[in-house]
C-alpha positions in Angstrom: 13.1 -30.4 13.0 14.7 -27.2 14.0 12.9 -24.9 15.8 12.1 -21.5 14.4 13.1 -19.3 17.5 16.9 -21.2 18.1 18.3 -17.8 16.6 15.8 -14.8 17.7 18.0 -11.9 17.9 20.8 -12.4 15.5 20.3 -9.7 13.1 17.6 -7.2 12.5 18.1 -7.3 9.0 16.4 -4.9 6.8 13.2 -2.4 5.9 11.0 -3.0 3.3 8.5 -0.9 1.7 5.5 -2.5 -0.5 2.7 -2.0 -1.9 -0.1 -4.2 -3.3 -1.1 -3.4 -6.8 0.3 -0.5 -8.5 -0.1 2.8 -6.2 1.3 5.2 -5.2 1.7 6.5 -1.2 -1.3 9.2 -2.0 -3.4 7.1 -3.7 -6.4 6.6 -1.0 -7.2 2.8 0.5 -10.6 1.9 -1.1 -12.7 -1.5 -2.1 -15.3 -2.0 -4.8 -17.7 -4.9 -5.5 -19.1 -5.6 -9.0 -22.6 -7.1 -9.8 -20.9 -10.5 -9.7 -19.3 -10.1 -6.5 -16.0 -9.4 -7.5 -13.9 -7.6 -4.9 -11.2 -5.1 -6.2 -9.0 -3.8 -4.3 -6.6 -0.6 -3.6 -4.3 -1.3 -0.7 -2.4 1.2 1.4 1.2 0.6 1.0 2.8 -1.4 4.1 6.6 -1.3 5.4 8.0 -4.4 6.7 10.4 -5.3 9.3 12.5 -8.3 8.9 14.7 -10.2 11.9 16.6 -12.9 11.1 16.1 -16.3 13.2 18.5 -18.7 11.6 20.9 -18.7 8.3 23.8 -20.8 7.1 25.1 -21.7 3.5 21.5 -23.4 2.4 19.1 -21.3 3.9 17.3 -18.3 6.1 15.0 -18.3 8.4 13.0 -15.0 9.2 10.2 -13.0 10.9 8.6 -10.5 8.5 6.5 -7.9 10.2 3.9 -6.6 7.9 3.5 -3.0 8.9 -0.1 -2.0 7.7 -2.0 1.1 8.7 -4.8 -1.0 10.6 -2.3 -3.1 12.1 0.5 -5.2 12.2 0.8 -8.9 10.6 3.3 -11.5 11.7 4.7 -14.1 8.6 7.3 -15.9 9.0 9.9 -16.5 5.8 12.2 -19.4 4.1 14.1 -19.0 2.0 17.2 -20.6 -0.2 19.9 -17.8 -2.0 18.3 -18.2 -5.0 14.5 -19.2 -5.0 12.8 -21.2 -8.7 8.9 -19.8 -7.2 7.7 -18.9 -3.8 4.5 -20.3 -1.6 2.7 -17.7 0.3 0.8 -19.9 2.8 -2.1 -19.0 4.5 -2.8 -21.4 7.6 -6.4 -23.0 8.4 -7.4 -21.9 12.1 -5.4 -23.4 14.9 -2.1 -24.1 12.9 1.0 -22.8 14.3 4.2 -22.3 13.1 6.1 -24.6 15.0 4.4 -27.5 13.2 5.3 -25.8 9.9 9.2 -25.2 11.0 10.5 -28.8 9.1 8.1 -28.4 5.8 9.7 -24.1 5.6 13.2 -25.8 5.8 12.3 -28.6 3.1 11.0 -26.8 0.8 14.0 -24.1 1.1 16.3 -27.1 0.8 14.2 -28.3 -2.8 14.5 -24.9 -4.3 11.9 -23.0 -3.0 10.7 -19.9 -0.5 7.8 -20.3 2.2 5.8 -18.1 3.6 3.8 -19.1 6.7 1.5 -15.8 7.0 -0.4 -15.7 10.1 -3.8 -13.4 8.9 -6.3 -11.6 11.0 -8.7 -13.1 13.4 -7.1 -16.7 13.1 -6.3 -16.5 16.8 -2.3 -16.5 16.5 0.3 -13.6 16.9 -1.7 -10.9 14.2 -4.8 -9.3 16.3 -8.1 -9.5 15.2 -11.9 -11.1 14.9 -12.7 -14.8 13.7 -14.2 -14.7 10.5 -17.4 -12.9 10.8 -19.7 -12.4 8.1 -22.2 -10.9 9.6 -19.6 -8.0 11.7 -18.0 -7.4 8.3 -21.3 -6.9 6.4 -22.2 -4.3 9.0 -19.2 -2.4 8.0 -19.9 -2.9 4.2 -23.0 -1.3 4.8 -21.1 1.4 6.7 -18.9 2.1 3.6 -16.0 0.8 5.5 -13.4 -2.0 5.5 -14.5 -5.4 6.6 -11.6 -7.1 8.1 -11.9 -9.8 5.2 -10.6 -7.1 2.4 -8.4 -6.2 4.6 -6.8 -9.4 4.9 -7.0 -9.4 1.4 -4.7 -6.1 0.9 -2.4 -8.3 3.2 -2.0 -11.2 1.2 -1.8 -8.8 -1.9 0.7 -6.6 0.5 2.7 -9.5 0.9 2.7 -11.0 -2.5 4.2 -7.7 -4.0 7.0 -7.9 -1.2 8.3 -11.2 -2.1 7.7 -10.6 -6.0 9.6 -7.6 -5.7 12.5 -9.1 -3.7 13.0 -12.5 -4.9 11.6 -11.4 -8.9 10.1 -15.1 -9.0 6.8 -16.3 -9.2 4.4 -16.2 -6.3 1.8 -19.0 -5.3 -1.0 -18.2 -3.2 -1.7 -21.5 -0.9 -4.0 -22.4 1.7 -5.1 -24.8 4.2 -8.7 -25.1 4.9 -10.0 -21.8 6.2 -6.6 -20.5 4.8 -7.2 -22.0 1.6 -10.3 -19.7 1.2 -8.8 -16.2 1.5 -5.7 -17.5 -0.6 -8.6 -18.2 -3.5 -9.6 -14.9 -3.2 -6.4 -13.1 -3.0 -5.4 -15.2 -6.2 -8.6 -14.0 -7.9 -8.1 -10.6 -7.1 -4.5 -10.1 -7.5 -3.3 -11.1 -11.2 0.2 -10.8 -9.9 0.2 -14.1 -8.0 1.3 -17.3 -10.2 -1.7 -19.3 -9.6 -3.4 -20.6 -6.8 -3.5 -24.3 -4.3 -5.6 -25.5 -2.3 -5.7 -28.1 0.1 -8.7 -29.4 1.9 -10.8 -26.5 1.2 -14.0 -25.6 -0.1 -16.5 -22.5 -0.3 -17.7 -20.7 3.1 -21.2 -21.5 2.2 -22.4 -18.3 2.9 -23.6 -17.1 0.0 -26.0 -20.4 0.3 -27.0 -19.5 3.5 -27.9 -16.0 2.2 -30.1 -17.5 -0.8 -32.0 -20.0 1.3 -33.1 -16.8 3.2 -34.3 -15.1 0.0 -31.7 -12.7 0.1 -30.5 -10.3 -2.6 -29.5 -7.2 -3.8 -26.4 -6.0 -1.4 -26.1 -8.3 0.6 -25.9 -11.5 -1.6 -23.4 -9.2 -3.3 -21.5 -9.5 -0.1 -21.7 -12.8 0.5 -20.6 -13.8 -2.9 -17.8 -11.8 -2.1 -16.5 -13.9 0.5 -16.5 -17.4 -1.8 -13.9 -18.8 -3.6 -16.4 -19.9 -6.1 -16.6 -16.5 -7.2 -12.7 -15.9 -7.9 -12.2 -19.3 -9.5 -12.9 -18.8 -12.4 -11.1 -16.0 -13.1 -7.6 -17.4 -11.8 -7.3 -18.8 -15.6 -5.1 -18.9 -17.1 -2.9 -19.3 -14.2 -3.3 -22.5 -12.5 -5.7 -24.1 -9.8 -4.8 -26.9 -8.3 -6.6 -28.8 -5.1 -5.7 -31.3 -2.9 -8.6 -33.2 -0.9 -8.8 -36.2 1.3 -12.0 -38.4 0.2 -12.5 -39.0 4.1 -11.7 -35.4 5.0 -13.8 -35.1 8.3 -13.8 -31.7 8.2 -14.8 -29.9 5.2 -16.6 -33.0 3.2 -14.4 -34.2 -0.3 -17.8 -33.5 -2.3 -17.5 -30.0 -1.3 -13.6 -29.9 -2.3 -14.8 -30.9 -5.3 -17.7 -28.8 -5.5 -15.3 -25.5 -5.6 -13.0 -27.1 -8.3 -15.5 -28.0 -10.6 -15.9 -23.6 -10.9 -12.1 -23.5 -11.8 -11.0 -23.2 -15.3 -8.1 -25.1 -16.9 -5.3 -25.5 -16.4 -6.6 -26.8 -12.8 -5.8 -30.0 -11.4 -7.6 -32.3 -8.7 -5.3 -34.4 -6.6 -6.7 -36.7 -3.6 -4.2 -37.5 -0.9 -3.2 -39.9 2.0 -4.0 -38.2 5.6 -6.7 -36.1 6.9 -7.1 -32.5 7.1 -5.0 -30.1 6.1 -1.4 -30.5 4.5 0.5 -32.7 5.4 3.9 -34.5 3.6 1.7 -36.6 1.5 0.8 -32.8 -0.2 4.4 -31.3 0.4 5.7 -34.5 -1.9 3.1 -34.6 -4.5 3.3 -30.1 -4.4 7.0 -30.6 -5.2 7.0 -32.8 -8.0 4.2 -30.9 -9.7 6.3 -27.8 -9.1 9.3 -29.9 -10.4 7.6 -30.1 -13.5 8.2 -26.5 -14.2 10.8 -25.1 -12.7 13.2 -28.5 -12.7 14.3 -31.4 -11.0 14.1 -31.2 -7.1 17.7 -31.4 -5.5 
């Protein structure tokens, strides 16, 4: 496996300017939430600094610096000269990116970019709190940004980056926790390809909020936060799951649970591990992918 820092230092390669959704630098950052719970989003446009950490004939290796205006947010970035689709991947909580180094250079070898993007409050390099519902509905209330939307306007920051760069499709995938925010950022971004899943389910606290008799704004909130909500409307772009049956995490009912509120074309695969992905999911994501965009190399 080779490590992602072997080359740190050997070019600072370029400056990027994106933006998520189509706005312009004067439009002003805001966030609405319909009567279903549907967040919308208008995100401030981002720069992004890119150094390059490996290359040779088959592949690069990068760190992408997402330059927002309430922070920065560290991905990382493989890719081949000439990408078929690319996965934005969003990490469940205690992944790091040295565990992720062997699957970024696989799936650059079969075709394919990888991005290992490293959200707010997930307690790695990008600053910020553990998801918090009950900080973020405070600043709801406040009429400002809860750090969830504004991860959010990352993902979607970061989606228009590579869309724009590579001009190929863009997944939005995630791993447990990860695999949450990426169902949102699919439902609220029509730009990405479709959305994946892997060992994954709904927060639960829109439940939480309705066992308490809750309503009005702040069950609005909380449906905000659930995959369930964005689901649905990720048709007719795909959905598709992965889910151990002995998950000992987040339970396979659940997993199952959140894909019965998808809409087809979805597709429900159970794999061999545990948690989280794994090369069991890596093989069975690149033969499903080979379907499209043809045979792996």
């Amino acid at each position: 496996m080779r490590a992602f820092f072997i080359a740190a230092g050997l070019a600072f390669l370029l400056v990027l300017a994106a933006c998520a959704g189509c706005m312009s630098s004067s439009t002003t950052p805001s966030y609405s939430v319909d009567s279903n719970g549907i967040l919308s989003v208008t995100c401030a446009p981002v720069t992004t600094n890119e150094t390059v950490l490996f290359a040779n004939e088959t592949y690069t290796e990068s760190l992408v610096i997402l330059h927002t205006q309430t922070g920065d947010v560290t991905t990382y970035l493989s890719y081949p000269k000439n990408p078929k689709a690319v996965l934005l991947y969003l990490p469940g909580a205690g992944e790091k990116i040295t565990g992720h180094a062997g699957r970024m250079v696989q799936y650059a070898a079969d075709g394919y970019a990888f991005m290992f993007l490293d959200y707010r409050g997930r307690g790695g390099e990008t600053a910020g709190y553990p998801f918090n519902p009950n900080t973020d509905y405070a600043l709801f209330e406040n009429k400002e940004w809860p750090e969830y939307y504004q991860t959010i306007c990352d993902i979607s920051s970061a989606q228009a980056m590579l869309s724009s760069r590579f001009g190929v499709p863009v997944y939005a995938v995630g791993g447990s926790n990860g695999g949450r925010y990426a169902a949102v950022a699919a439902g609220v971004d029509k730009n990405f390809a479709g959305y994946i899943g892997i060992s994954t389910a709904d927060w639960g606290v829109k439940a939480a909020v309705l066992a308490q008799g809750g309503s009005g704004d702040i069950l609005q909130f909380a449906e905000s936060l659930e995959p369930s909500t964005y689901l649905p409307t990720i048709s007719p772009r795909p959905v598709w799951m992965y889910h151990n049956a002995t998950d000992p995490i987040i339970p396979f009912t659940q997993g199952q649970e959140l894909y019965a509120t998808a809409n087809e074309p979805k597709n429900f695969t159970e794999f061999n591990g545990d948690h989280g992905i794994n090369p069991d999911v890596d093989n069975r994501l690149m033969a499903l992918l080979a379907q499209i965009y043809g045979t792996r190399v």
